[in-house]
PDBQT receptor file of N, H, CA, C and O in Angstrom, charges set to zero:
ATOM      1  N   UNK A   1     103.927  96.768 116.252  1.00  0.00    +0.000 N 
ATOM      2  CA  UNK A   1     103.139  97.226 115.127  1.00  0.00    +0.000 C 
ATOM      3  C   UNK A   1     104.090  97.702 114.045  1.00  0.00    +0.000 C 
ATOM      4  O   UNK A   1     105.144  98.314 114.216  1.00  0.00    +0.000 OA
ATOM      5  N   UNK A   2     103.624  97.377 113.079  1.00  0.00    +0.000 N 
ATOM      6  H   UNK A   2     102.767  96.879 112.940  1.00  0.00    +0.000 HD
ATOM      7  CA  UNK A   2     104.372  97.548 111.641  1.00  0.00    +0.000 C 
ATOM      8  C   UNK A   2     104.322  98.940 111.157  1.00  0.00    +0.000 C 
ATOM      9  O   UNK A   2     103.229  99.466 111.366  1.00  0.00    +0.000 OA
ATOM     10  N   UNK A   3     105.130  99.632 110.613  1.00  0.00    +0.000 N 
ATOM     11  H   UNK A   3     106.018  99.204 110.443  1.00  0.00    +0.000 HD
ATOM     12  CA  UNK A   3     105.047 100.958 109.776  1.00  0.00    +0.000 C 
ATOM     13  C   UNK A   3     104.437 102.384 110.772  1.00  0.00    +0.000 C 
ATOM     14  O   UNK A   3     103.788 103.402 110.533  1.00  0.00    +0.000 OA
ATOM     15  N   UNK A   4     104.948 101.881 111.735  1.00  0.00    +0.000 N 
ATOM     16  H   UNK A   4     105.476 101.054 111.929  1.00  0.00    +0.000 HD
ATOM     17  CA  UNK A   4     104.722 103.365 113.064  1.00  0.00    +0.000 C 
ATOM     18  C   UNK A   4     105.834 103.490 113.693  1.00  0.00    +0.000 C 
ATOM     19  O   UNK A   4     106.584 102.528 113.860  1.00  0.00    +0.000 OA
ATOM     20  N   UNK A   5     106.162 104.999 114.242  1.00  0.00    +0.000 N 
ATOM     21  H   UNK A   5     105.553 105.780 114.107  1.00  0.00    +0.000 HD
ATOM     22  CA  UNK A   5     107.320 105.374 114.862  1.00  0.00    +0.000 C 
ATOM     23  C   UNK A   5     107.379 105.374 115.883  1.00  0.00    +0.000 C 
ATOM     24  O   UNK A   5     106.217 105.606 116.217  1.00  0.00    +0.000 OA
ATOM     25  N   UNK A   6     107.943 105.273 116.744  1.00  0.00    +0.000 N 
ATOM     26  H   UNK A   6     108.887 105.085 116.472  1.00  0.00    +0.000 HD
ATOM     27  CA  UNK A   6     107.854 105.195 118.292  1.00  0.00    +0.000 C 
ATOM     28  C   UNK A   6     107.825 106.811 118.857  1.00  0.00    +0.000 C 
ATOM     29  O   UNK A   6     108.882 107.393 119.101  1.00  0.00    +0.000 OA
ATOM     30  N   UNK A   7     106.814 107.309 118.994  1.00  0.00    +0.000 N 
ATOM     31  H   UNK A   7     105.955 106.836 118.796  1.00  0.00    +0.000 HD
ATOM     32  CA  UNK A   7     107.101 108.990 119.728  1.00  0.00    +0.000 C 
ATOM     33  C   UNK A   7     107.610 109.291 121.056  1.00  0.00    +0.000 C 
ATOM     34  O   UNK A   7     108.274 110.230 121.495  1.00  0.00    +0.000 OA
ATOM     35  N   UNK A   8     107.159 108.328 121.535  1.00  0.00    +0.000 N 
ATOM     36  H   UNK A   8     106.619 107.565 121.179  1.00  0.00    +0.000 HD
ATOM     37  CA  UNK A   8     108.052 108.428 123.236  1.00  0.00    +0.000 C 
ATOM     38  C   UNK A   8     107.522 106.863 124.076  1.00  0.00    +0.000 C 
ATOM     39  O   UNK A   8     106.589 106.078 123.903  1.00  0.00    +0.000 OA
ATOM     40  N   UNK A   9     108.605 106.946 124.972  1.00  0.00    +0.000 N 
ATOM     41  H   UNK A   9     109.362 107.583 125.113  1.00  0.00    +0.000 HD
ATOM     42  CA  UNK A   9     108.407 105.460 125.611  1.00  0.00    +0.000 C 
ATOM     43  C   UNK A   9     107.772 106.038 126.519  1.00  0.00    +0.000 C 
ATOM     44  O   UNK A   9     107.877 107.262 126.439  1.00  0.00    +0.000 OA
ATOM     45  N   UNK A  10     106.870 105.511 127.737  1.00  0.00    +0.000 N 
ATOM     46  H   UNK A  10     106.786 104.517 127.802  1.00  0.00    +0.000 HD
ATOM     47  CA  UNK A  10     106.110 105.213 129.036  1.00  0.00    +0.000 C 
ATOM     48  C   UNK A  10     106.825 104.830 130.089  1.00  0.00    +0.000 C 
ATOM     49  O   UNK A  10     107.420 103.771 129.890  1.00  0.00    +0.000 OA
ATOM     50  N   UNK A  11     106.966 105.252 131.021  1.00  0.00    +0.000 N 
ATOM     51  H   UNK A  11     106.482 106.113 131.183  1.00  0.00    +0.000 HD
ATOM     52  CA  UNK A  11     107.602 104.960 132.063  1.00  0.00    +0.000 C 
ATOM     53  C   UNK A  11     107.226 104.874 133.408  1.00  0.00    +0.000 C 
ATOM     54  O   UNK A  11     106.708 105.912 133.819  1.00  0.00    +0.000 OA
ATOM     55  N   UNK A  12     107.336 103.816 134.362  1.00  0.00    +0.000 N 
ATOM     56  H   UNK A  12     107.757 102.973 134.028  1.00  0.00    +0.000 HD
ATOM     57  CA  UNK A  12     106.401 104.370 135.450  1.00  0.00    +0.000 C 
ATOM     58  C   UNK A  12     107.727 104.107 136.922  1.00  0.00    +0.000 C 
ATOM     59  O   UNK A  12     108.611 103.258 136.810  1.00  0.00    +0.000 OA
ATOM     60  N   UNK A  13     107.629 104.754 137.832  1.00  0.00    +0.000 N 
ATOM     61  H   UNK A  13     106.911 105.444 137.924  1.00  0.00    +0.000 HD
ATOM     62  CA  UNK A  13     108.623 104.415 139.078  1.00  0.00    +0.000 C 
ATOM     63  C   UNK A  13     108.126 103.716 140.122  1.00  0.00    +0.000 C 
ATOM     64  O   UNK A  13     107.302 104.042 140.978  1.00  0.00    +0.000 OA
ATOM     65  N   UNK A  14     108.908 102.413 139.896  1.00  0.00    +0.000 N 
ATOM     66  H   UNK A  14     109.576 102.148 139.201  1.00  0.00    +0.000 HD
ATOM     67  CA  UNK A  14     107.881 101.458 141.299  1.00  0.00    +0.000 C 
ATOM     68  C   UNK A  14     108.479 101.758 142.544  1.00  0.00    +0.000 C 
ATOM     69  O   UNK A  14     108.729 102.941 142.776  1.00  0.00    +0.000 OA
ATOM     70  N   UNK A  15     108.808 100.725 143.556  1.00  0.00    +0.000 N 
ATOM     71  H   UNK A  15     108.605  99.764 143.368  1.00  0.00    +0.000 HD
ATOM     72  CA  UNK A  15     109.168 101.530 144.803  1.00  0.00    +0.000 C 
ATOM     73  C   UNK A  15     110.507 101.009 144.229  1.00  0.00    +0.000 C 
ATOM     74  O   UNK A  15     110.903 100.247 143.347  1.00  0.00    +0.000 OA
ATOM     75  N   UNK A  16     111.182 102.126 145.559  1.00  0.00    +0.000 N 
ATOM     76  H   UNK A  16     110.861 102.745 146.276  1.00  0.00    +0.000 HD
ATOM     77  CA  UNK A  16     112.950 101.819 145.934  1.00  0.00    +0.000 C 
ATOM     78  C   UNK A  16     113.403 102.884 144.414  1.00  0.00    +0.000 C 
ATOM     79  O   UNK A  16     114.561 102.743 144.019  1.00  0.00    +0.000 OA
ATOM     80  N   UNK A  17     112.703 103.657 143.816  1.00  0.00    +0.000 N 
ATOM     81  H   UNK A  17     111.763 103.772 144.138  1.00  0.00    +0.000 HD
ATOM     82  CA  UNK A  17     113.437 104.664 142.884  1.00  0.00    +0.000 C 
ATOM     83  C   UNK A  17     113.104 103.666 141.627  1.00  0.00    +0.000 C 
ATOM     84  O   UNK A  17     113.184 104.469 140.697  1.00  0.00    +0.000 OA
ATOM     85  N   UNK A  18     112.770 102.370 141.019  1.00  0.00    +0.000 N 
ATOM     86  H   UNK A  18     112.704 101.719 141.774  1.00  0.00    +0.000 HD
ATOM     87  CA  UNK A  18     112.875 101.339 140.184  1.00  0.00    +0.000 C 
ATOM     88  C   UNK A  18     111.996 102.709 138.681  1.00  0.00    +0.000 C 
ATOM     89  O   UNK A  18     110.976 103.397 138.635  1.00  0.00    +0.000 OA
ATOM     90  N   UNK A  19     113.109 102.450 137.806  1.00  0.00    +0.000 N 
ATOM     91  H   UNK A  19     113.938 101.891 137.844  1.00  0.00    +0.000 HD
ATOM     92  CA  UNK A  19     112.083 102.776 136.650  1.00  0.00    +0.000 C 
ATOM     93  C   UNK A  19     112.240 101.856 135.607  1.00  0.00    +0.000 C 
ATOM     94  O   UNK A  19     113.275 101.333 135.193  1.00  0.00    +0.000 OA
ATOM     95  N   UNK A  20     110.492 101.659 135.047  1.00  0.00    +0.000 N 
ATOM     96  H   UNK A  20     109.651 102.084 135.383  1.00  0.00    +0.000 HD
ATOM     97  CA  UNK A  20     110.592 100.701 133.886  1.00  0.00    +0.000 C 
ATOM     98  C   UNK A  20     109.309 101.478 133.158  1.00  0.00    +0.000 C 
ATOM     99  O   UNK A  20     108.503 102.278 133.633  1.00  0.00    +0.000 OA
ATOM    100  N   UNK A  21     109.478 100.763 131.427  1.00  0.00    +0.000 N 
ATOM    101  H   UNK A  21     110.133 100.113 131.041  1.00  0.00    +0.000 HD
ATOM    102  CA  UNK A  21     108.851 100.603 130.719  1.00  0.00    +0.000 C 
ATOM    103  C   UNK A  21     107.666 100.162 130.201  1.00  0.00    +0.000 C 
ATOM    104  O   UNK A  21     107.528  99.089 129.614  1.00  0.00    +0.000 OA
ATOM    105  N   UNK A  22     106.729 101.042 130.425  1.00  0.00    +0.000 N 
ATOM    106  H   UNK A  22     106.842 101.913 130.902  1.00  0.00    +0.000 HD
ATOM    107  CA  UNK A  22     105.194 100.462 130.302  1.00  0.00    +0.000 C 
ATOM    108  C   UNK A  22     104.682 100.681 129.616  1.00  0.00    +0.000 C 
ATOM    109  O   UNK A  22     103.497 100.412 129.815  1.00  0.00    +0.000 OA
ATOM    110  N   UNK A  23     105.010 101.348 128.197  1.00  0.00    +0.000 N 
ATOM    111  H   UNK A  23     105.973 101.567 128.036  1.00  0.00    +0.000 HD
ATOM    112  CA  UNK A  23     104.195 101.628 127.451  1.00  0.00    +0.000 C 
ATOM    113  C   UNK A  23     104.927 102.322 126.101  1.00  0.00    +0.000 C 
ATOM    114  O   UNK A  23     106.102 102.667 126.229  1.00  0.00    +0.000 OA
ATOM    115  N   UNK A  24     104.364 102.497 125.027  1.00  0.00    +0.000 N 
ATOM    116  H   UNK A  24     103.410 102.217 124.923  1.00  0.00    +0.000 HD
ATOM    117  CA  UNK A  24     105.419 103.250 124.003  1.00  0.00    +0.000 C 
ATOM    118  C   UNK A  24     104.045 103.974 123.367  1.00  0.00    +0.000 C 
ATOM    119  O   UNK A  24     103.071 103.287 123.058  1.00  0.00    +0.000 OA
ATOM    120  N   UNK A  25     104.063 105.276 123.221  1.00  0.00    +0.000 N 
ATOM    121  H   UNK A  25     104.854 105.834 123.472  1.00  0.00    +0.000 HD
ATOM    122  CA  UNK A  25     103.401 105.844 122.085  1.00  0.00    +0.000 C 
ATOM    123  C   UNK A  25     103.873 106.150 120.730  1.00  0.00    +0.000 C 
ATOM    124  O   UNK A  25     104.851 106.839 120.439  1.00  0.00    +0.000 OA
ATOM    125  N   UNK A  26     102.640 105.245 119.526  1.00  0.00    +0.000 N 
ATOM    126  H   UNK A  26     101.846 104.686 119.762  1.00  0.00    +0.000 HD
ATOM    127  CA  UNK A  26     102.893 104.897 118.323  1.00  0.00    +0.000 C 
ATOM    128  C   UNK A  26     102.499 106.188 117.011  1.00  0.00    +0.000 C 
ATOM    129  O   UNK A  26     101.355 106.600 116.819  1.00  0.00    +0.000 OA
ATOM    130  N   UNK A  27     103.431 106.541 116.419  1.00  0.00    +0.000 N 
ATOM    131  H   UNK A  27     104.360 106.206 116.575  1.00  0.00    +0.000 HD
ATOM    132  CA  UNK A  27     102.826 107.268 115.535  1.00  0.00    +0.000 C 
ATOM    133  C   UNK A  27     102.687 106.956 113.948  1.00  0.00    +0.000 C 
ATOM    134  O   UNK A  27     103.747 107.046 113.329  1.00  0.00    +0.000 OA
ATOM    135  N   UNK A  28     101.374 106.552 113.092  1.00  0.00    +0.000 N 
ATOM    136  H   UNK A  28     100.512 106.479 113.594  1.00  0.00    +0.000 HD
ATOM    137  CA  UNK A  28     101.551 105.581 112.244  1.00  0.00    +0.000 C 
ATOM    138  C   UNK A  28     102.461 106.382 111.318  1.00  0.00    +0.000 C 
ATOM    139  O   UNK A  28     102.722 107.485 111.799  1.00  0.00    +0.000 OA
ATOM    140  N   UNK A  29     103.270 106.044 109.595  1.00  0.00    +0.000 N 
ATOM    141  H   UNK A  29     103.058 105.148 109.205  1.00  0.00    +0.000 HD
ATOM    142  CA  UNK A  29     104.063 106.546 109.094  1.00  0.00    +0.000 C 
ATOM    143  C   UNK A  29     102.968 107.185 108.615  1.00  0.00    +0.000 C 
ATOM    144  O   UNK A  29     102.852 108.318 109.081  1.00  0.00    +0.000 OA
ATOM    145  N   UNK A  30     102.155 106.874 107.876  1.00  0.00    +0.000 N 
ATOM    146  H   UNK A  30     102.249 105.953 107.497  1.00  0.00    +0.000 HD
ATOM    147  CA  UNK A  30     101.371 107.486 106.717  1.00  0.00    +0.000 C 
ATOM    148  C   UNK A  30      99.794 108.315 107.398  1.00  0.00    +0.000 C 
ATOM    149  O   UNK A  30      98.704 108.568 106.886  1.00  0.00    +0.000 OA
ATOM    150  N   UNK A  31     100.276 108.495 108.523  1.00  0.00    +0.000 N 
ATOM    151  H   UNK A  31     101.162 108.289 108.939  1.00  0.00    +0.000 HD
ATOM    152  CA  UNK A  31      99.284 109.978 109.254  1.00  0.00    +0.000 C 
ATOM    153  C   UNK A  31      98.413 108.742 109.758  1.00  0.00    +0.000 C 
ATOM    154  O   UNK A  31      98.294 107.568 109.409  1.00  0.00    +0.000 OA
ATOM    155  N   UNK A  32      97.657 109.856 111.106  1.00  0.00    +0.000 N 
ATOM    156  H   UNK A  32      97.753 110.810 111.390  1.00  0.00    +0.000 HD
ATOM    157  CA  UNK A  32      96.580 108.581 111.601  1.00  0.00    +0.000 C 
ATOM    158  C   UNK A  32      97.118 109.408 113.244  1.00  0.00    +0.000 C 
ATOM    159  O   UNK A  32      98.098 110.138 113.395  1.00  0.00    +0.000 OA
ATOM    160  N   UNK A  33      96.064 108.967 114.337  1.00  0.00    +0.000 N 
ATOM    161  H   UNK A  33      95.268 108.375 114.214  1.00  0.00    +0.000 HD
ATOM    162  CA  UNK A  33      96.449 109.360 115.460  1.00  0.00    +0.000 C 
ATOM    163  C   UNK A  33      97.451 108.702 116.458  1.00  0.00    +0.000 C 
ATOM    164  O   UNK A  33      97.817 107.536 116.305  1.00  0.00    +0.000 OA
ATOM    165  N   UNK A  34      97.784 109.312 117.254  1.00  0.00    +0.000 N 
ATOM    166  H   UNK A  34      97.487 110.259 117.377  1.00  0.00    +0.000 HD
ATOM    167  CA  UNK A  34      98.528 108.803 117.986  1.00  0.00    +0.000 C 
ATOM    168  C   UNK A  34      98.373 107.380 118.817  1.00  0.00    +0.000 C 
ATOM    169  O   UNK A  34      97.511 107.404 119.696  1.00  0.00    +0.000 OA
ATOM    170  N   UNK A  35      98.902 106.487 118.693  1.00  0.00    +0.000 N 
ATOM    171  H   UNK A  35      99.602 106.467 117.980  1.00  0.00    +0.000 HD
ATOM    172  CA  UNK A  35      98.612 105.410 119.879  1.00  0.00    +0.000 C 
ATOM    173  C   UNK A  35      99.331 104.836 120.901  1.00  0.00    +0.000 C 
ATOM    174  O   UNK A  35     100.463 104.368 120.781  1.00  0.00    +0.000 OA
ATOM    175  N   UNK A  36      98.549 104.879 122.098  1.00  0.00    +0.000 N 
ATOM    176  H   UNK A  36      97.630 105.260 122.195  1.00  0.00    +0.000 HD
ATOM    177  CA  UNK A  36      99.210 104.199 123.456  1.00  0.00    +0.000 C 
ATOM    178  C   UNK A  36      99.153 102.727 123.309  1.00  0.00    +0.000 C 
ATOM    179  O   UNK A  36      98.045 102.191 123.278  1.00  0.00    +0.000 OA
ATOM    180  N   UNK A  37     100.210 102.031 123.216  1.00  0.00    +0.000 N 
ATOM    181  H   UNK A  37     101.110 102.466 123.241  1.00  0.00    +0.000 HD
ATOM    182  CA  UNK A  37     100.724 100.579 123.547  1.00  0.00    +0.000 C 
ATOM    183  C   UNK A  37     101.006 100.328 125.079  1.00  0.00    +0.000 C 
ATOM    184  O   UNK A  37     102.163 100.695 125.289  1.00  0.00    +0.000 OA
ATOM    185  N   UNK A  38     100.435  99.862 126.214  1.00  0.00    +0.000 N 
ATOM    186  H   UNK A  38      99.496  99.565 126.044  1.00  0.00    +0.000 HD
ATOM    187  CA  UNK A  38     101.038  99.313 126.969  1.00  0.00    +0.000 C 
ATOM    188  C   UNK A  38     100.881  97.865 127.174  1.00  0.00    +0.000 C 
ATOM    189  O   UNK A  38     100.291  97.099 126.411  1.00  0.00    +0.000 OA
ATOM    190  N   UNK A  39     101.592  97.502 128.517  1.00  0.00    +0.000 N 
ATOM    191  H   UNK A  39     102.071  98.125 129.136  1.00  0.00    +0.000 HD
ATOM    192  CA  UNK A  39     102.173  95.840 128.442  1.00  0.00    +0.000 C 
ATOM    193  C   UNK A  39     102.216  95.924 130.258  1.00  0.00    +0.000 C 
ATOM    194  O   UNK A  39     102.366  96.847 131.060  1.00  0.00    +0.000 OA
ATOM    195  N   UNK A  40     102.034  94.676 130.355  1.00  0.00    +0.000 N 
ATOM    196  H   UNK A  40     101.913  93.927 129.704  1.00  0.00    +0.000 HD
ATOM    197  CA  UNK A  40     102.171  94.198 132.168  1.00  0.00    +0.000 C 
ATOM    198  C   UNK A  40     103.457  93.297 132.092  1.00  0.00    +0.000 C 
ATOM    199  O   UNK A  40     104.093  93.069 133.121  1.00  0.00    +0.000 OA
ATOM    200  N   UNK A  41     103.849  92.774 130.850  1.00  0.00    +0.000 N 
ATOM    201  H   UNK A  41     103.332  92.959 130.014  1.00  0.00    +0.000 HD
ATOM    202  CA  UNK A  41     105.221  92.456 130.962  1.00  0.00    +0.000 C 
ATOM    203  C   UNK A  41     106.722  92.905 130.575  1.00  0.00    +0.000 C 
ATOM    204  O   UNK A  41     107.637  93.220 131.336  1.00  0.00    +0.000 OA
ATOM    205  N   UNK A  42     106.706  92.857 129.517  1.00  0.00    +0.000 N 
ATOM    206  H   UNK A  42     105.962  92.601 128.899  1.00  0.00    +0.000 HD
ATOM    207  CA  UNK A  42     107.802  93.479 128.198  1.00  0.00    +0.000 C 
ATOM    208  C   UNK A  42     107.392  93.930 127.220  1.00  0.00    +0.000 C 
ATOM    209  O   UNK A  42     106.466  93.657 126.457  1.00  0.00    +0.000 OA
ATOM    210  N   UNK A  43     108.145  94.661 127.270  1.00  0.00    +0.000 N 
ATOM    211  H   UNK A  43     108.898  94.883 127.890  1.00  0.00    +0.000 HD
ATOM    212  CA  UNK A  43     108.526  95.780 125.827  1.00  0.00    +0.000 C 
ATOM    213  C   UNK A  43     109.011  95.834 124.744  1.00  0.00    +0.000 C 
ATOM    214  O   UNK A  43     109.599  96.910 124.637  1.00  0.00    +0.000 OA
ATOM    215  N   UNK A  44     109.112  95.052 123.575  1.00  0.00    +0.000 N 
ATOM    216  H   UNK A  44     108.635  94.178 123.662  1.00  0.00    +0.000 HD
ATOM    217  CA  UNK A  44     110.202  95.192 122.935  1.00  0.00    +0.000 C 
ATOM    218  C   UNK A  44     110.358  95.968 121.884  1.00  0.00    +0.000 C 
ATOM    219  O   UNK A  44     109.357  96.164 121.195  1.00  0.00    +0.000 OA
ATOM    220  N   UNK A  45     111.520  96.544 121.530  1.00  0.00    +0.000 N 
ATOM    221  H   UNK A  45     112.333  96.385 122.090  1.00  0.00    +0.000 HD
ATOM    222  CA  UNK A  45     111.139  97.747 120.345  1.00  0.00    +0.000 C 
ATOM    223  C   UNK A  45     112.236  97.255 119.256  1.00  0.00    +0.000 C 
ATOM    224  O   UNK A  45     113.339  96.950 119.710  1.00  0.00    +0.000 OA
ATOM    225  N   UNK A  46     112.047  97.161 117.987  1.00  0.00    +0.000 N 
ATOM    226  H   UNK A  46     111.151  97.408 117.618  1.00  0.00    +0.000 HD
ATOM    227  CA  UNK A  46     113.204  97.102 116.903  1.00  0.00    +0.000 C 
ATOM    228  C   UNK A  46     112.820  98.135 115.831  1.00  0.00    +0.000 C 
ATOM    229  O   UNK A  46     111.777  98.673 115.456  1.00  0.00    +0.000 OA
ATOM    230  N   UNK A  47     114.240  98.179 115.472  1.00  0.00    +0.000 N 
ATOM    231  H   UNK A  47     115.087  97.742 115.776  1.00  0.00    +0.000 HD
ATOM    232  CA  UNK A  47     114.482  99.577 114.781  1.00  0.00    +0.000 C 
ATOM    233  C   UNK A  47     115.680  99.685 113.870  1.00  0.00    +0.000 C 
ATOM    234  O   UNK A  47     116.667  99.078 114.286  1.00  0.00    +0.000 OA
ATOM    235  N   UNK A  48     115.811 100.280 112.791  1.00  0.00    +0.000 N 
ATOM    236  H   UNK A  48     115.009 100.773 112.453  1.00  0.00    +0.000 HD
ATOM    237  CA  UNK A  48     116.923 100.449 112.116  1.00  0.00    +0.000 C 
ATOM    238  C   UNK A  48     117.972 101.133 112.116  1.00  0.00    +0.000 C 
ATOM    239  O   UNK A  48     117.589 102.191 112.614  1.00  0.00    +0.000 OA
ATOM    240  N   UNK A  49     119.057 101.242 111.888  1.00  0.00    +0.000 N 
ATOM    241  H   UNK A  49     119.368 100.382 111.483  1.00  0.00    +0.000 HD
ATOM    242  CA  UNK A  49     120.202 102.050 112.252  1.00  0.00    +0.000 C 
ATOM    243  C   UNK A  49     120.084 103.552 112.384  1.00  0.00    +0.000 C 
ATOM    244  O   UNK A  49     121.036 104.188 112.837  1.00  0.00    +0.000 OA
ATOM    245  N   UNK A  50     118.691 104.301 111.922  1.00  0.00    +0.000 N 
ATOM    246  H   UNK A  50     117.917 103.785 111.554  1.00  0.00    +0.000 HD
ATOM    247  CA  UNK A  50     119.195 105.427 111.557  1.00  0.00    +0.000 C 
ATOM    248  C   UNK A  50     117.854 105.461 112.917  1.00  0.00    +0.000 C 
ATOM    249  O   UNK A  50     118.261 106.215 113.801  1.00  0.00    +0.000 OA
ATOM    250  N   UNK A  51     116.679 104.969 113.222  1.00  0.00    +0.000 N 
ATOM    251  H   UNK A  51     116.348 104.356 112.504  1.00  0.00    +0.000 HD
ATOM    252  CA  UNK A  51     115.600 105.378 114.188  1.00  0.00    +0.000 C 
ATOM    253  C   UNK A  51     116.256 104.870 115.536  1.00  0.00    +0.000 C 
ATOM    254  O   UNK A  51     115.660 105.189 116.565  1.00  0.00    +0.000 OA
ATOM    255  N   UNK A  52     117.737 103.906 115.690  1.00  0.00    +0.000 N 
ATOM    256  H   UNK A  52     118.221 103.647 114.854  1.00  0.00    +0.000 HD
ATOM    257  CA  UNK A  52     117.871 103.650 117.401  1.00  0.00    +0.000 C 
ATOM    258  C   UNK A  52     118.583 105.012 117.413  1.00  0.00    +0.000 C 
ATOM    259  O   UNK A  52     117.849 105.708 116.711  1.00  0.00    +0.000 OA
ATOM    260  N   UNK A  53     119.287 105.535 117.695  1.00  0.00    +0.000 N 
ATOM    261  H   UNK A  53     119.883 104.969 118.265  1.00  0.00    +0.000 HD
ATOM    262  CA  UNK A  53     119.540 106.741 118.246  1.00  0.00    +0.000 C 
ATOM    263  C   UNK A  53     118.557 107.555 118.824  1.00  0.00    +0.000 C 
ATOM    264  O   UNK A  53     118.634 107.883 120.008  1.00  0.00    +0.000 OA
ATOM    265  N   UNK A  54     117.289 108.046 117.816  1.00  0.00    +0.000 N 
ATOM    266  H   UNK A  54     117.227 107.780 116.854  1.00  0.00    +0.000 HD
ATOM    267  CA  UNK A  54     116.159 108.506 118.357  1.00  0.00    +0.000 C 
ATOM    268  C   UNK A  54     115.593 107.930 119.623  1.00  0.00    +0.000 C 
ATOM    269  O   UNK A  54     115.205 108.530 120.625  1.00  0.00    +0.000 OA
ATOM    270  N   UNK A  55     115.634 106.417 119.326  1.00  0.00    +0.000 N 
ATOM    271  H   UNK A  55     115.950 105.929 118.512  1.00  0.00    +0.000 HD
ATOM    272  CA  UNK A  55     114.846 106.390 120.638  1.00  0.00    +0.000 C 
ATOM    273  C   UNK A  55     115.331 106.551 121.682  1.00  0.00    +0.000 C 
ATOM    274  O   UNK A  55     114.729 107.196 122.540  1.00  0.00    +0.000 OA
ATOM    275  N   UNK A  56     116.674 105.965 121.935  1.00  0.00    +0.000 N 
ATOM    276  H   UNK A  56     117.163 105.441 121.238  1.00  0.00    +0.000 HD
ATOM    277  CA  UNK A  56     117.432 106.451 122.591  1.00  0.00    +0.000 C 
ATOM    278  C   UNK A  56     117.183 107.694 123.329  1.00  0.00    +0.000 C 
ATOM    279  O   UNK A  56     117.168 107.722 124.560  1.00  0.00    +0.000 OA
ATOM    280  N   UNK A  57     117.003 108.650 122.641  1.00  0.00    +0.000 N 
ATOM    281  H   UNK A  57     117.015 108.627 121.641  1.00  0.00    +0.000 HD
ATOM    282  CA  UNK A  57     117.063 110.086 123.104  1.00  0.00    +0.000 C 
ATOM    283  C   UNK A  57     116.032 110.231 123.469  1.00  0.00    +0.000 C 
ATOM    284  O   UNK A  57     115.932 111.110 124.326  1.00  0.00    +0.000 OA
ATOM    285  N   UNK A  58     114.649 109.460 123.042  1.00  0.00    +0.000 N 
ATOM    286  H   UNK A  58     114.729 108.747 122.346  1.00  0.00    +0.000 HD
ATOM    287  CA  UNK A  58     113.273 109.258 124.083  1.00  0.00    +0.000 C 
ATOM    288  C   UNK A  58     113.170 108.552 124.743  1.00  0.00    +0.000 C 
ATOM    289  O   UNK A  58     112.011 108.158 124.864  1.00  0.00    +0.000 OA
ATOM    290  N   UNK A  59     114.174 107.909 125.592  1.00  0.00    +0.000 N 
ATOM    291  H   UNK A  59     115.116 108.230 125.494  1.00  0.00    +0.000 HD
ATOM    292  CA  UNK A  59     114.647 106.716 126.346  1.00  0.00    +0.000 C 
ATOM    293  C   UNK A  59     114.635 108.533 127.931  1.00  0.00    +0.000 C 
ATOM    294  O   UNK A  59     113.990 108.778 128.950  1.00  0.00    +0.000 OA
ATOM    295  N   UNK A  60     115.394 109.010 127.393  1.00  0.00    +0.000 N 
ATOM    296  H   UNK A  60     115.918 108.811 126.565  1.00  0.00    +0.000 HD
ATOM    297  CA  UNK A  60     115.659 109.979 128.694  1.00  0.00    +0.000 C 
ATOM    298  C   UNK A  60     114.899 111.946 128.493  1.00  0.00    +0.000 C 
ATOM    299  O   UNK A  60     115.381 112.917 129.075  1.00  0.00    +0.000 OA
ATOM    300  N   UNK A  61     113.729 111.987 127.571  1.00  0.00    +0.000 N 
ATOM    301  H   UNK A  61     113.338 111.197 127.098  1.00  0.00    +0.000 HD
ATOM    302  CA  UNK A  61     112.928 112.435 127.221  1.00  0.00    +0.000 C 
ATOM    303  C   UNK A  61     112.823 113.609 126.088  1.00  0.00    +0.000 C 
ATOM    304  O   UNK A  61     111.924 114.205 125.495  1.00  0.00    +0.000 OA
ATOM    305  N   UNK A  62     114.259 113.604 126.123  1.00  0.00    +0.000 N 
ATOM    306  H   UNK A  62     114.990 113.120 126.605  1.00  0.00    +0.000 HD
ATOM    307  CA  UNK A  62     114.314 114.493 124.273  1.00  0.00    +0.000 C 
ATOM    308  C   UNK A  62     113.512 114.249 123.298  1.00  0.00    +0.000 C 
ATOM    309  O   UNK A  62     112.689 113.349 123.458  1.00  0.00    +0.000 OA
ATOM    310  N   UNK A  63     113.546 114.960 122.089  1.00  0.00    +0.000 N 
ATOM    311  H   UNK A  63     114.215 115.692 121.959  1.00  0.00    +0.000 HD
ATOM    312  CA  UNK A  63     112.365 114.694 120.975  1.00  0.00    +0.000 C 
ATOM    313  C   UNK A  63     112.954 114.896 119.786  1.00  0.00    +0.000 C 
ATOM    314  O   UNK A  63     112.307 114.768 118.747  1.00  0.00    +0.000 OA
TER     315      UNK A  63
């Protein structure tokens, strides 16, 4: 989705310790509520130089 920030990724632990990516919550730029994105396959997120770091840091649950 176009013109929303990523507020935190979704994560779920399958067996054997496995963690993956199921979901990203969206926050639009110009106000609006929060939204849950999930997926049964992939994830993909793109971002500009100054928002990958952030996610990054909501990659392991900082804010």
């Amino acid at each position: 989705m176009m013109n929303t920030i990523a507020c935190r990724i979704k994560f779920s632990v399958e067996g054997h310790g496995i963690v993956r990516p199921v979901g990203v919550n969206l926050q639009p730029i110009r106000g609006g509520s929060v939204r849950v994105v999930t997926s049964r396959h992939e994830i993909v997120i793109a971002c500009d130089a100054l928002r990958n770091p952030q996610l990054l840091m909501l990659r392991y649950g900082s804010t």
